[in-house]
VOGU-3710 file (C-alpha; in Angstrom, 3 decimals, decimal comma):
1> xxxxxxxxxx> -50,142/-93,333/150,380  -52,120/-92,357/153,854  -48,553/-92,632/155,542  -49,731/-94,409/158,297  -46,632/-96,278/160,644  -47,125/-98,985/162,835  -48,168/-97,475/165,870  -51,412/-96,355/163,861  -52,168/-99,788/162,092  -51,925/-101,138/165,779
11> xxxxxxxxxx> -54,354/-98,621/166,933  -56,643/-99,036/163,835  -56,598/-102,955/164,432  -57,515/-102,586/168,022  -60,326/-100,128/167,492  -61,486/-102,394/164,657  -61,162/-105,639/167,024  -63,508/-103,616/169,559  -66,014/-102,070/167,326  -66,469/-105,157/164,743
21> xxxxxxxxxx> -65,358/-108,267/167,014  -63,321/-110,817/167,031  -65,487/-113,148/164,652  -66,209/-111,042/162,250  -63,010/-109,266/161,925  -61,316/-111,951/159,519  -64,234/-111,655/156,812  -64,014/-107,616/157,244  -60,148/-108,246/156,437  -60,532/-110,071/153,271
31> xxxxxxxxxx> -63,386/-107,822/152,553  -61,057/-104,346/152,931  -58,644/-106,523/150,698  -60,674/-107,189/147,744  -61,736/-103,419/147,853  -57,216/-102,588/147,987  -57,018/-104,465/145,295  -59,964/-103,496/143,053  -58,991/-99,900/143,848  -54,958/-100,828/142,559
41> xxxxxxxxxx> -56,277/-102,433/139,013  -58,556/-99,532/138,338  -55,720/-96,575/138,981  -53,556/-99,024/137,195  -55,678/-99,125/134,378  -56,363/-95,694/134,191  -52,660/-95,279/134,221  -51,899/-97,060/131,315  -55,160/-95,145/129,561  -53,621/-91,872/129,758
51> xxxxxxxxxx> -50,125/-93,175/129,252  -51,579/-94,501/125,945  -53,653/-90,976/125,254  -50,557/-89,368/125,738  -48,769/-91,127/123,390  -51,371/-90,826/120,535  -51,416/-87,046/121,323  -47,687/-86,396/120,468  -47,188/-85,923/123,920  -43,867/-87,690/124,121
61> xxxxxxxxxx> -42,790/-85,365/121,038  -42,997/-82,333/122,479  -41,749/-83,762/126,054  -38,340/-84,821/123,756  -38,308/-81,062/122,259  -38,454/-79,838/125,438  -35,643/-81,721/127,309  -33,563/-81,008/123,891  -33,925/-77,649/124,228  -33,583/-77,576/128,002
71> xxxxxxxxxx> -30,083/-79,470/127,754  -28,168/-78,435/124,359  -25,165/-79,303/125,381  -26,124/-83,224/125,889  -28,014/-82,715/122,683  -24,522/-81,427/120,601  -22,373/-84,422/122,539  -25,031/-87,184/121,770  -25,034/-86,121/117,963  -21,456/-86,164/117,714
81> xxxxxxxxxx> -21,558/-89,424/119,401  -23,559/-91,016/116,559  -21,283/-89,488/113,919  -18,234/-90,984/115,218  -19,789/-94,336/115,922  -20,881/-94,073/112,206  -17,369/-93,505/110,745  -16,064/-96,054/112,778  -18,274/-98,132/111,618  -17,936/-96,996/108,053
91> xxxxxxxxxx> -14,220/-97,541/108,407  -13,806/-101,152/109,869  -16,357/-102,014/107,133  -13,968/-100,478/104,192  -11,733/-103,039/102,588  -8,155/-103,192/102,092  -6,476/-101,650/98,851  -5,451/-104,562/96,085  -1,832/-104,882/95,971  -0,319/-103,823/92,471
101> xxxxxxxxxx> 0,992/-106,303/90,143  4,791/-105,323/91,795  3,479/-105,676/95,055  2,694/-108,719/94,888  5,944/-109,886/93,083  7,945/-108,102/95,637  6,055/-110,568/98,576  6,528/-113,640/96,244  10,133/-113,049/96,107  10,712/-112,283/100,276
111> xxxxxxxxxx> 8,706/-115,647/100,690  10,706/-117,334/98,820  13,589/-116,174/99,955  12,853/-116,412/103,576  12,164/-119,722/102,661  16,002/-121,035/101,365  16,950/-118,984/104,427  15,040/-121,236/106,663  16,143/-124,360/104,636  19,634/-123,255/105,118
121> xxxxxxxxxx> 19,584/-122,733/108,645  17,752/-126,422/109,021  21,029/-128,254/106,944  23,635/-126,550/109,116  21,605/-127,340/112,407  21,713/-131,160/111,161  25,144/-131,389/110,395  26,506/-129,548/113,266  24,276/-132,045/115,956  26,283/-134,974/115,119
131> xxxxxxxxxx> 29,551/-133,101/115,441  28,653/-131,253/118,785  27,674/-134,671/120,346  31,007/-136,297/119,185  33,136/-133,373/120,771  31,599/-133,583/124,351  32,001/-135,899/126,964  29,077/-136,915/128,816  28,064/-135,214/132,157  27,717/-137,475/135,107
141> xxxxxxxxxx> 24,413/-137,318/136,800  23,944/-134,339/138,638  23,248/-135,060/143,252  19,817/-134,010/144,010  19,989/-131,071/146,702  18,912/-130,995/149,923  15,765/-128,832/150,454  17,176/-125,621/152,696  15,861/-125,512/156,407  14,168/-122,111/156,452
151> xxxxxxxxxx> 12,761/-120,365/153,253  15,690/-118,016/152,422  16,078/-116,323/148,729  19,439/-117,867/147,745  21,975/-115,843/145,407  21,535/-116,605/141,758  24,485/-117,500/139,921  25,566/-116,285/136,551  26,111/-118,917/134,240  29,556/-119,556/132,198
161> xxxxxxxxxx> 29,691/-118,927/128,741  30,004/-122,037/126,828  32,932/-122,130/124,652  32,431/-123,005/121,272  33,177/-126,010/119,343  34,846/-125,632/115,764  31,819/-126,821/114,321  29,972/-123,524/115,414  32,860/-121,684/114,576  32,891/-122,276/110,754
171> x> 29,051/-122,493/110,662
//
């Protein structure tokens, strides 16, 4: 406000210590800061009054015209902002079509179908387990490795393709 540093508060305060004295100097402190802050309520309040007046006047109206017509180009993009964010809105609020009556029958029967598929594929699971484990010997128990001394990316191995049993082969 007065743009005063340091180096002229610390003048100010000395001449003030010199001229008023050092007793008197704290009451002429609070004294200076009641006056601050009476001065900061009144210019805020007389901010907000013609803030206010403005506002009644149409003020802010004709300060929107004027930046409008200043920048068209924002004007054009933020109105064809709005109408896209309207017809997206319009369409996520639109509801799917009905399905016709042959549609609908067409699902039914790929449901069902998918269904004996699925049964199917359960039955020949079951009766191939028993048969698979009957055909196999048991593997002995693998030897836990030993943990390698340094950290070194080992090769990976491809594994063998496993030959098929006859169950498998006629399923």
């Amino acid at each position: 406000m007065f743009d005063l540093g340091w180096t002229e508060l610390l003048l100010i305060g000395i001449v003030a210590l010199i001229v008023v004295g050092p007793k008197d100097l704290p009451g002429m402190f609070q004294a200076v800061g009641k006056f601050v802050g009476k001065a900061k309520g009144m210019a805020r309040e007389f901010s907000r009054a013609m803030n206010d007046a403005a506002d009644q006047s149409g003020v802010s109206d004709i300060q929107k015209t004027f930046k409008t017509a200043s920048n068209p180009m924002k004007t054009a993009m933020d109105e064809v902002r709005k109408t896209t964010d309207s017809v997206t809105r319009d369409l996520k609020e639109a509801t799917k079509p009905e399905l016709t009556v042959e549609q609908k029958a067409a699902a039914e029967k790929a449901r069902e179908k998918t269904a004996e598929l699925a049964e199917a594929r359960k039955v020949t699971k079951a009766e191939a387990a028993p048969a698979a484990t009957a055909n196999t010997k048991p593997k002995a128990a693998a030897k836990p490795k030993a943990a390698p001394a340094a950290k070194v990316a080992a090769p990976v191995a491809k594994p063998k393709p496993k030959k098929k049993t006859k169950a498998e082969d006629q399923a």
